[in-house]
C-alpha positions, -999 to +999 in steps of 0.1 A: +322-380-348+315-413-332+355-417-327+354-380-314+327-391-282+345-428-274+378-406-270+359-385-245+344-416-232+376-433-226+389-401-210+363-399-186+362-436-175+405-431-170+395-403-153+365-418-128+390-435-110+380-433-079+416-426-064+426-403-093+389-384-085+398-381-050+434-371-055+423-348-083+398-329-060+422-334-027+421-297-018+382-288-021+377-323-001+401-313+026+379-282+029+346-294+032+367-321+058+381-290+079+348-269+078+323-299+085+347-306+113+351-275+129+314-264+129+301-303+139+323-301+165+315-265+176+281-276+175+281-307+195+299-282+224+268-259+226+241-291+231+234-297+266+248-327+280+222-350+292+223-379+318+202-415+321+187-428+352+172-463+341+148-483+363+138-521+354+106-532+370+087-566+366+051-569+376+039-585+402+011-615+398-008-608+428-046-590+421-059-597+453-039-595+489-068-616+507-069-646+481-032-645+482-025-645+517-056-650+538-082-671+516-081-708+522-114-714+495-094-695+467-085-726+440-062-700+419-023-696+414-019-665+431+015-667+446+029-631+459+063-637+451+053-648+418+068-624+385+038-612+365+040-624+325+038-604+299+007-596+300+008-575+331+042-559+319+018-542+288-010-533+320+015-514+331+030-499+299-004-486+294-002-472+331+027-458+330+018-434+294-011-429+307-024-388+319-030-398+356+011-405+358+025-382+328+002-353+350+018-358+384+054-362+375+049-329+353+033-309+384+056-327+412+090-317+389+071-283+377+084-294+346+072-267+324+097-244+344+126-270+340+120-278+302+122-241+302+090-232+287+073-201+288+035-199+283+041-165+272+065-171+243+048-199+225+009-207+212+012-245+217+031-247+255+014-279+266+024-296+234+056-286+235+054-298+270+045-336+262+070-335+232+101-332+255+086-356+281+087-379+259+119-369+242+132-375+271+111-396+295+105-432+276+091-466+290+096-497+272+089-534+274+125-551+271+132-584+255+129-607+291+092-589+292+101-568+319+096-532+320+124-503+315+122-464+325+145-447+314+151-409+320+177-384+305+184-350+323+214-325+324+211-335+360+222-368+372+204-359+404+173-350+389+173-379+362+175-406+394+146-386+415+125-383+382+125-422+376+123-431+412+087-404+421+075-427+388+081-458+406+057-444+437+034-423+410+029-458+390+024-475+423-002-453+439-020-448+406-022-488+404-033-488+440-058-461+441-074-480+404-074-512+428-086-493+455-118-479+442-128-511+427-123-532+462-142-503+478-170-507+459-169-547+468-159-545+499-196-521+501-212-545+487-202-572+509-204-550+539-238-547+534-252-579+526-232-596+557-248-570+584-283-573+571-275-612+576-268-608+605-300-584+615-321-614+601-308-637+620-309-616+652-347-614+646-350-654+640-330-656+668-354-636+686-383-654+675-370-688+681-363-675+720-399-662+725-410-695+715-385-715+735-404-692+762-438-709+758-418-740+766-407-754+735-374-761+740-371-797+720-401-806+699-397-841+692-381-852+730-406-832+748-437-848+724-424-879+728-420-879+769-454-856+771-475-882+749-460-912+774-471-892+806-504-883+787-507-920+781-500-930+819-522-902+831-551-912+813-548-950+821-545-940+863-571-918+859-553-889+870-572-859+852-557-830+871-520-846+852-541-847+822-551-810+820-517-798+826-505-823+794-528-815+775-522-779+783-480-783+772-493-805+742-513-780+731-480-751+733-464-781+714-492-782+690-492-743+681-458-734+682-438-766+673-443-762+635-429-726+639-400-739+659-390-763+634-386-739+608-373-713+621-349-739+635-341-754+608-336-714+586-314-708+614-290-737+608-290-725+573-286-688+579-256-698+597-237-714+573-244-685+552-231-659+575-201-683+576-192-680+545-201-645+536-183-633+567-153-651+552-160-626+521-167-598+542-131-603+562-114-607+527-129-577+509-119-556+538-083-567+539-080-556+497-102-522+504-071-515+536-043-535+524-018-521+509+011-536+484+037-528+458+023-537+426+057-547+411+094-558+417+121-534+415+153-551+399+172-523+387+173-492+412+179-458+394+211-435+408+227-410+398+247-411+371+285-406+369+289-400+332+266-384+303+247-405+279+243-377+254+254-361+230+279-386+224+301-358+208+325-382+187+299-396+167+283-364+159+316-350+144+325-385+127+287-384+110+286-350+101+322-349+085+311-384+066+279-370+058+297-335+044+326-356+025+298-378+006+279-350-003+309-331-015+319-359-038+286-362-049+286-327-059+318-326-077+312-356-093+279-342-110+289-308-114+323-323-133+299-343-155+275-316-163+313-294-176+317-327-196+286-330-210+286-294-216+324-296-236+306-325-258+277-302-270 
């Protein structure tokens, strides 16, 4: 019995060649060669023919357009030609997937329409919406840190005006986040600077009303009316006393007033000064306007497909189809030889 099976065994492992497999099984393998061939590549004919527009962006550094380019306090290393790092390239990942710019290329490109989707054949139109925008709309960070869009259409033309409306979608969403947020200062500041300035008008106008009484310099004008006072008194002269005693007296009641509000004035000053510096700065980021990144890689229209790459779907199939023939033969042939043992 036992010589019986290693006979069989010997037999089969002449027969597992691989070349005497293949040779023995040449005309069912040329089959399943011909028919994965024929319906891969009848299939790769009927897939529509898509084409890339690919735009490379890198971020730019710059936050603020005053402290930038107007602000001579401003101690940072905001330069506005200076590339953003990678940090900024994943701001904008985030911007780009997010709803505010997936939503406007959709309704600008009436997508729905164009993906040919029809709300009344499907239950689930929005998500089969997103799924093909992002089949076919991707954004990436590449290995130098700078940022990639890439967009496949089975119109050159419309893959190129696709990626370039998300160049001005990401740029105005950027802009109008921005914008809100210097609005708000630039409020803020707005206010504060013209309140200053009311309180100052009314010190302004308290420090006149007093200068009208006469005191114009409080320590000259004591000085010179306390010398005259002296020389009056010593010659006797009483009608020159009255009228110094009269101005020492204005001195007397308003001088402590005029020296403070002096004094708060000089102050106030400085302080307008430097918050009208702020005020000038806020306003130039809440009107300003600039591109939030730099465009290396403009997209166009391209001249040639990028998918399906038609070759490689017949070569794949037909490799795929051949191994899983062999495969099958192989088992079903040891199954019969197993079978012939029992």
């Amino acid at each position: 019995m036992n010589k019986e099976i290693n006979e069989v065994n010997e037999r089969y492992f002449d027969s597992s060649s691989l070349y005497v497999f293949l040779f023995k099984y040449k005309l069912q393998l040329l089959v399943i060669f011909l028919m994965s061939f024929i319906i891969s590549a009848t299939i790769s004919l009927y897939i529509q023919e898509k084409y890339k527009s690919t735009a490379v962006i890198y971020p730019s550094n710059t936050s603020s357009v005053a402290k930038a380019l107007i602000s001579t306090k401003f101690g940072g290393k905001t330069d506005i030609m200076e590339f953003g790092e990678e940090e900024k390239s994943e701001q904008l990942l985030e911007i780009l997937n997010s709803d505010k710019v997936k939503a406007k290329v959709i309704e600008q490109f009436n997508l729905m329409a164009h993906y040919g989707i029809h709300p009344e054949e499907t239950e689930t139109p929005n998500y089969d919406l997103h799924e093909l925008f992002e089949e076919n709309i991707s954004f990436k960070q590449n290995k130098n840190m700078a940022v990639e869009i890439v967009v496949l259409d089975h119109s050159p033309d419309t893959a190129a005006l696709i990626a370039k409306s998300i160049l001005t979608i990401l740029d105005d969403v950027v802009n109008n986040i921005q914008k809100e947020r210097a609005q708000q200062g630039y409020q803020v500041v707005e206010q504060a600077y013209f309140d200053l300035l009311a309180d100052l008008k009314i010190l302004e106008d308290s420090l006149a009303y007093i200068m009208s009484k006469g005191v114009l310099d409080l320590e000259s004008q004591a000085e010179v009316y306390g010398d005259a006072y002296a020389q009056a008194i010593a010659k006797g002269n009483e009608k020159a006393v009255q009228a110094l005693e009269e101005k020492l007296a204005v001195l007397s009641k308003y001088g402590a007033a005029s020296i403070s509000l002096s004094e708060k004035l000089e102050n106030e000053r400085i302080r307008l000064s430097e918050l009208k510096g702020k005020y000038e700065e806020a306003k130039v980021d809440a009107e300003s306007r600039i591109q939030n990144f730099f465009l290396v890689t403009n997209p166009f229209a391209a001249e040639k497909k990028s998918y399906p790459i038609r070759w490689l779907i017949v070569v794949v199939s037909v490799f795929g189809a051949l191994l899983t023939g062999i495969i099958a033969i192989f088992f079903f042939e040891q199954a019969q030889r197993v079978k012939a043992q029992l």
